[in-house]
N, C-alpha and C positions, 0 to 999 in steps of 0.2 A: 236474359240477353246480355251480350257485351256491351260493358259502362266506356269501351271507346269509341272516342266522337269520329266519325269522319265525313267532309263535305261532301258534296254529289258532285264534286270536282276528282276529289283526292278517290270516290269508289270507280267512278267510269277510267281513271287512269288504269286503277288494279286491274279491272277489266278488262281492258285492252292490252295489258301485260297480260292476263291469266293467257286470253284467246290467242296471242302470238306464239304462247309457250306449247297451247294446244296444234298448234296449225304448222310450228316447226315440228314436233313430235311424231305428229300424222303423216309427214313430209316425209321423214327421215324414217318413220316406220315402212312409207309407200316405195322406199329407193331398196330398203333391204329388202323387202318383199318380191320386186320388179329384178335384183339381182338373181334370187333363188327360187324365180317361178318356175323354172324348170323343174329344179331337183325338190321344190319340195311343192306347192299350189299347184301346178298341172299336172304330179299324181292325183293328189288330192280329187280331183275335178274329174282326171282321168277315169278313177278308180270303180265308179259304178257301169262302165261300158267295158271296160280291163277284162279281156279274155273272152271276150263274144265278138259278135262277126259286124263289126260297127266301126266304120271309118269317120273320123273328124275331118272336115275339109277346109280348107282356106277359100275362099269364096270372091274375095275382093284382097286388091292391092294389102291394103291400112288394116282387113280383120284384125289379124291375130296381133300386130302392137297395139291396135286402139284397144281389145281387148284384152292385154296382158298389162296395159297401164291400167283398167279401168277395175281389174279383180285386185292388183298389187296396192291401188288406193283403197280400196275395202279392208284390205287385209290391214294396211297400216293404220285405219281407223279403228280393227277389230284389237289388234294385235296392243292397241295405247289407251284402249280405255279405262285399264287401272287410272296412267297417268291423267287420262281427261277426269275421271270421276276424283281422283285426289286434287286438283285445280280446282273443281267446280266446288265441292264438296270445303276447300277452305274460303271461297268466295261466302259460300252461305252461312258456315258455321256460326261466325260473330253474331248472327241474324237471329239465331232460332233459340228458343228454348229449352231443357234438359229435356224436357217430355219430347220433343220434336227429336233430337238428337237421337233419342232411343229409336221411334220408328225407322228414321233413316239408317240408321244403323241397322236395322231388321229388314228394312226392305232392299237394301241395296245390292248386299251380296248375293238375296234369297231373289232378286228378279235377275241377275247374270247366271244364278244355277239353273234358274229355271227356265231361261231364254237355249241355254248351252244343251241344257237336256232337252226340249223342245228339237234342234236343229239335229242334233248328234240320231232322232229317234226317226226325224225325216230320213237323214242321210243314210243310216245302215240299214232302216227299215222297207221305208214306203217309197225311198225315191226306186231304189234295186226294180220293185214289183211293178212301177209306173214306166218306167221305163221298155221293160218285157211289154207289157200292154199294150202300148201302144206300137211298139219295134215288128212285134208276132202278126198286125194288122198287115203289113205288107211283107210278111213270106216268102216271097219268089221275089223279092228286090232283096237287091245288096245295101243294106243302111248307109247312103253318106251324108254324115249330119254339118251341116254349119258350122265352125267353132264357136263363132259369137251366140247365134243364136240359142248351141248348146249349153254353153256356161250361161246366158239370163233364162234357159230354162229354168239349169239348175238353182242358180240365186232366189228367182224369183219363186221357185218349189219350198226351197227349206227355209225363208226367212219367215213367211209366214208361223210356221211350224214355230220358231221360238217365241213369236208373238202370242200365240194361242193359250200357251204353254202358261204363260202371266196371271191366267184366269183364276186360280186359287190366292195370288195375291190380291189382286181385285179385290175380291170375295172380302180375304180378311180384313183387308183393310179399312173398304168399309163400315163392316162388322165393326170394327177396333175402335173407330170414330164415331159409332152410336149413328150413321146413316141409315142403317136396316140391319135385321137382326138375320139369322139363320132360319126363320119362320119366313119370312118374305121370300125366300130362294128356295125354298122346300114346297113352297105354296106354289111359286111359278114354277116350277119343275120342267110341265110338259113345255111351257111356252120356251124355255130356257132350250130345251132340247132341239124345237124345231128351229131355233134362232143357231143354234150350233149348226146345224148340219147345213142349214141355207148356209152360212158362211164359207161351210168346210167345203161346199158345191162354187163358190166363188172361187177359192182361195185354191182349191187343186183344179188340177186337169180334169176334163168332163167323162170322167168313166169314177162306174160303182166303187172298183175296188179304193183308190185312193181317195174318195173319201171317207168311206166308212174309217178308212185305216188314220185318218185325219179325227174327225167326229169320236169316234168309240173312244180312244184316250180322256178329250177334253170331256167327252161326259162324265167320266170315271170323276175327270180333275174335281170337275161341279159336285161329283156326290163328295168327293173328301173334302172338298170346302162350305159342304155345308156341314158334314162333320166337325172339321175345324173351327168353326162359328158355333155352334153348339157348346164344343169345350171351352172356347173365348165367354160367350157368352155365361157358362156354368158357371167357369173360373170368378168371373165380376162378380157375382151373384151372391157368390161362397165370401168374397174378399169384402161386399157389405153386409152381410150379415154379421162377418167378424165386426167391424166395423160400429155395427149399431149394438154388438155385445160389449164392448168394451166402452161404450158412451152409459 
């Protein structure tokens, strides 16, 4: 850990400096975002209804600003969180220990790939198919959708999807810190299974196809991380045995 001293005066200042720096950032990401919601966020959004028989509609006065401030605030929180994770990230560092520094170091980047791949696997995949699904149920109607309600469908669709997506870090991590081994999750297998799919029945829309297309992934995730707990595990195994050869 860091040999400098600081009061719990002088840390809650930094504090409050980091969170202002965070909170302009956010700010100023949420104003470019609210500029260029047009040309580039409401494709985006557009994009999975784009060229089918599917009208967005304005439904009330306020819809479409209170919903174009309130996607432009996400995006400017999505769009800064380099900058927030490098604030927070120098807030804790003085704190931790080399060994602590190395996880955070492995987990940091590998939970935004894996939250990013999560969302991107919703959005070109499952949201497309969920969509038809439910749209096909009424046939002989002309789809006019809500805009607000549309974009917190869709929010509410893919952010799950990169949270799920997390599962193999979980995994290791635990693994990493000697909580439970790759036999424990091997062992719970089924129970693991039926806990996925209850979620994936929460977390999507209530038809078959999207969840399976939810679940089937993350179970795959579960069996490479109990793979990867295995290697983790192997790896220690091999590095004390070195270990008790050279004593």
């Amino acid at each position: 850990m860091s040999d400098t001293s600081m009061s719990l005066i002088d840390h809650l200042e930094e504090l409050r400096k980091i969170i202002i720096r965070i909170v302009i950032a956010i700010l100023v990401g949420a104003v470019v975002s609210f500029a260029l919601f047009e040309d580039v966020l409401f494709k985006i959004i557009n994009a999975p209804i784009a060229g089918k028989d599917i009208q967005l509609a304005q439904l009330a006065v306020t819809e479409v600003f209170i919903t174009r401030l309130k996607v432009s605030l996400l995006s400017g929180i999505v769009i800064t969180i380099p900058f927030t994770a490098y604030q927070i990230w120098s807030f804790i560092l003085p704190a931790l220990y080399a060994h602590e520094r190395r996880y955070v170091y492995m987990i940091a980047p590998m939970s935004a790939i894996l939250f990013a791949a999560g969302v991107v696997f919703g959005y070109y995949v499952v949201l497309p198919l969920a969509l038809v699904f439910f749209i096909v149920q009424g046939a002989d109607l002309l789809p006019m959708l809500s805009f607000a309600r549309y974009v917190s469908f869709v929010l509410g669709f893919l952010l799950p999807f990169g949270l799920v997506f997390q599962l193999p870090l979980a995994v290791v991590f635990l693994v990493k810190i000697g909580v439970v081994d790759y036999k424990f999750f091997k062992a719970k297998r089924k129970y693991a299974i039926l806990i996925i799919f209850i979620i994936s029945a929460v977390l999507t829309p209530p038809d078959l196809v999207s969840q399976l297309l939810m679940a089937g992934p993350v179970v795959l995730l579960y069996e490479i991380s109990i793979l990867i707990a295995w290697l983790i595990r192997k790896k220690v195994k091999k590095e004390d045995g070195d270990k008790d050869d050279v004593s």
